[in-house]
VODOBA-866221 format. One line per field, with one value per residue: residue number from 0; residue in three letters; x, y, z of N, C-alpha, C, O in turn. Coordinates in steps of 0.001 Angstrom, whole numbers, padded with zeros to 6 digits. Example, Ala and Ser with C-alpha at 12.3 -4.5 7.8 and 13.67 -1.06 7.14 Angstrom:
BEGIN
seq <- [0,1];
type <- [ALA,SER];
n.u <- [013190,012850];
n.v <- [-005690,-002250];
n.w <- [007800,007080];
ca.u <- [012300,013670];
ca.v <- [-004500,-001060];
ca.w <- [007800,007140];
c.u <- [013200,012900];
c.v <- [-003300,000030];
c.w <- [007800,007870];
o.u <- [014236,013409];
o.v <- [-003319,001138];
o.w <- [008465,008039];
This chain:
BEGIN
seq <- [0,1,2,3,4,5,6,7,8,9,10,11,12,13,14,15,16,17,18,19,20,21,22,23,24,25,26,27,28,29,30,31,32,33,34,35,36,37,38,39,40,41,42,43,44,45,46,47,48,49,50,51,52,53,54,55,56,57,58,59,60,61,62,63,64,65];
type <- [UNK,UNK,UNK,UNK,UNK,UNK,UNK,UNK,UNK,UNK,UNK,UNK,UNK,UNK,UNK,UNK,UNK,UNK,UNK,UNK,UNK,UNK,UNK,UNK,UNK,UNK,UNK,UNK,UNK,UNK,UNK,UNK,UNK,UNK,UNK,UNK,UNK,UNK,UNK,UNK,UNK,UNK,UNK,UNK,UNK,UNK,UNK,UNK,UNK,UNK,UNK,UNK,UNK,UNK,UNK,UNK,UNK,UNK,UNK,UNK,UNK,UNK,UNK,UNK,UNK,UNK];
n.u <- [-005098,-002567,-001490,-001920,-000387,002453,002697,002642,005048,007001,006604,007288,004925,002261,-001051,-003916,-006738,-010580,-012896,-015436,-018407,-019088,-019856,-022319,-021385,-019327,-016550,-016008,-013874,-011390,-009517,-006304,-005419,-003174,-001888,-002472,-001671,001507,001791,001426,002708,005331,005804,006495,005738,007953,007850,008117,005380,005673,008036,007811,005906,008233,010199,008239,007460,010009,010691,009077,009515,011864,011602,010078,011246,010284];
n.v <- [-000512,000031,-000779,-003388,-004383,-003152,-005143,-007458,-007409,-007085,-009441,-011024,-012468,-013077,-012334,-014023,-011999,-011351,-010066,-007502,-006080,-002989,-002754,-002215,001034,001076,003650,005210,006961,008054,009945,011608,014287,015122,017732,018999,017075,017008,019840,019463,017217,018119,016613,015342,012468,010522,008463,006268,004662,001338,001697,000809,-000741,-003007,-002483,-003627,-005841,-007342,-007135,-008619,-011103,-011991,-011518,-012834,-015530,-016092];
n.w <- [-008057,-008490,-005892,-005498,-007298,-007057,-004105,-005687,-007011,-005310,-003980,-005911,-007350,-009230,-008400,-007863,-009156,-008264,-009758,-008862,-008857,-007714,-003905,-001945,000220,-001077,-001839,-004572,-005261,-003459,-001467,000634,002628,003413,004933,007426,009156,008327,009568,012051,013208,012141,010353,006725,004802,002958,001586,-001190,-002472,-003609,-002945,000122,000367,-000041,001148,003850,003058,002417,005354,006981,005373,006901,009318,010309,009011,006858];
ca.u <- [-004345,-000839,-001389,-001535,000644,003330,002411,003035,006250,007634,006124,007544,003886,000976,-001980,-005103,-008083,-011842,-013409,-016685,-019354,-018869,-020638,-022952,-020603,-017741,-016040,-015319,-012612,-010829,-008259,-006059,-004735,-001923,-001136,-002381,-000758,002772,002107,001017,004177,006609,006708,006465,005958,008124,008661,007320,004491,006343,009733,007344,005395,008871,010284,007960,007826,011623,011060,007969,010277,013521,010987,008903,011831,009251];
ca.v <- [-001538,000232,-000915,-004901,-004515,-003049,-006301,-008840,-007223,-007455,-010865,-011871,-013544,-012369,-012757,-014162,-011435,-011796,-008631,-007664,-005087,-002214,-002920,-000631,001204,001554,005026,004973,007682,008520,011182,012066,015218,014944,018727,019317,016237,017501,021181,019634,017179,018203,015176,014880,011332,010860,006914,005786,003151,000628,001361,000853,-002618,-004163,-003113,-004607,-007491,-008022,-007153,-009732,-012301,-011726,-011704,-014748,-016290,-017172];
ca.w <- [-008741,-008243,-004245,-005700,-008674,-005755,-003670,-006583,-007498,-003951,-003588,-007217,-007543,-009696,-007240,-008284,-009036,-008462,-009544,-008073,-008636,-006329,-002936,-000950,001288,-001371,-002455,-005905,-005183,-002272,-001508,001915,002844,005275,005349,008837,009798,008253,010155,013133,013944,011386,009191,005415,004305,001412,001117,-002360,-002015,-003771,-001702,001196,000181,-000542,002736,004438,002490,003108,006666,007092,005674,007487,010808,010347,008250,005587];
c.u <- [-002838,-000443,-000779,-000485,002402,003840,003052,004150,007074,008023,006914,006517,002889,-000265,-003382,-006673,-009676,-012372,-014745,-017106,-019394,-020370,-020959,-021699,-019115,-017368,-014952,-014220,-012306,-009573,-007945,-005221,-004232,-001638,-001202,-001300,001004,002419,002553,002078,005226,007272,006269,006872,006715,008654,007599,006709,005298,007760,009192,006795,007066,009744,009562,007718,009060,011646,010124,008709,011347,012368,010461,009663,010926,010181];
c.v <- [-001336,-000770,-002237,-005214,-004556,-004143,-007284,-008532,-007445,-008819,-011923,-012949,-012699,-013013,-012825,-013189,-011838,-010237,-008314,-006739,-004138,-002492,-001895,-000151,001871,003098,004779,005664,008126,009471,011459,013531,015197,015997,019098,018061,016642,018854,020502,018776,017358,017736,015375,013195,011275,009388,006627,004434,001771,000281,000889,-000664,-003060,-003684,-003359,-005915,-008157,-007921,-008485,-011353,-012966,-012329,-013117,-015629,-017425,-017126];
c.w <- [-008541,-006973,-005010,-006973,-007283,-004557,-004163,-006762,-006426,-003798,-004978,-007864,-007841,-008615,-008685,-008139,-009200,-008226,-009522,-008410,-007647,-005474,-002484,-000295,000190,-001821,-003287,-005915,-003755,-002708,-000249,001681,004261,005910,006851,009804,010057,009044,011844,014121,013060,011084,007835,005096,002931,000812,-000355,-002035,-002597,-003268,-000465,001524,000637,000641,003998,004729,002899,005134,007471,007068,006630,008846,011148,009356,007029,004152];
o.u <- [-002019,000600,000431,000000,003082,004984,003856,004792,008049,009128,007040,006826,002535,-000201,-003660,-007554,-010028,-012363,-015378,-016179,-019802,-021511,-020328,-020827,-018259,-018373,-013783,-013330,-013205,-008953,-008942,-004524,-004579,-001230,-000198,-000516,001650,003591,003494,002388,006182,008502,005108,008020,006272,009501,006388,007236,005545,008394,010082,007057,007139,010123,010135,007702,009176,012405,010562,008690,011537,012409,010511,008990,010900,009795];
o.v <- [-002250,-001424,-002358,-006286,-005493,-004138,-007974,-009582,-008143,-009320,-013148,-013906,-011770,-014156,-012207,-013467,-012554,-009499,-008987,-005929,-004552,-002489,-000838,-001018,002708,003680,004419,005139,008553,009655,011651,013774,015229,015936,019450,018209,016659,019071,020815,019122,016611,017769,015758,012752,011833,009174,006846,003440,001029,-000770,000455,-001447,-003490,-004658,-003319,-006696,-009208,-008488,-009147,-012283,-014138,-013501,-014025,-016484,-018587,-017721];
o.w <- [-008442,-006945,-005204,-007338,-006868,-004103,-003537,-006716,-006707,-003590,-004993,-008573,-007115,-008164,-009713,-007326,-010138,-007241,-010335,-008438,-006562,-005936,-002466,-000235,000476,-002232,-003148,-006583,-003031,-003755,000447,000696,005442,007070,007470,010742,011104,009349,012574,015261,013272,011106,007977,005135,001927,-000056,-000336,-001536,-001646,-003179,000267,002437,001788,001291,005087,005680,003529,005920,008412,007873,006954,009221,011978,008780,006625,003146];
């Protein structure tokens, strides 16, 4: 919910939910571990998901002048 909350706030538009019964296939929890990633090229991600939606949102618009 943070992901689409992050989304709408960008977007300045509450989005319409339809909430569903989890489907075969889904994983009620997920989790990544980047650490080998950060050893292996010597990056640390450190953009906050919501600094991240809303520049791409601004970059989406600016591009496709929507």
């Amino acid at each position: 919910m943070n992901f689409i909350e992050s989304i709408e706030s960008a977007l300045g538009k509450k989005s319409e939910k339809n909430y569903l019964p989890m489907q075969a296939g889904d994983a009620p929890t997920t989790y990544a571990d980047v650490q080998d990633l950060m050893i292996d090229v010597d990056f640390k991600p450190d953009t906050p998901l919501q600094d991240g939606i809303r520049n791409f949102v601004d970059w989406y618009r600016h591009y496709y002048d929507a």
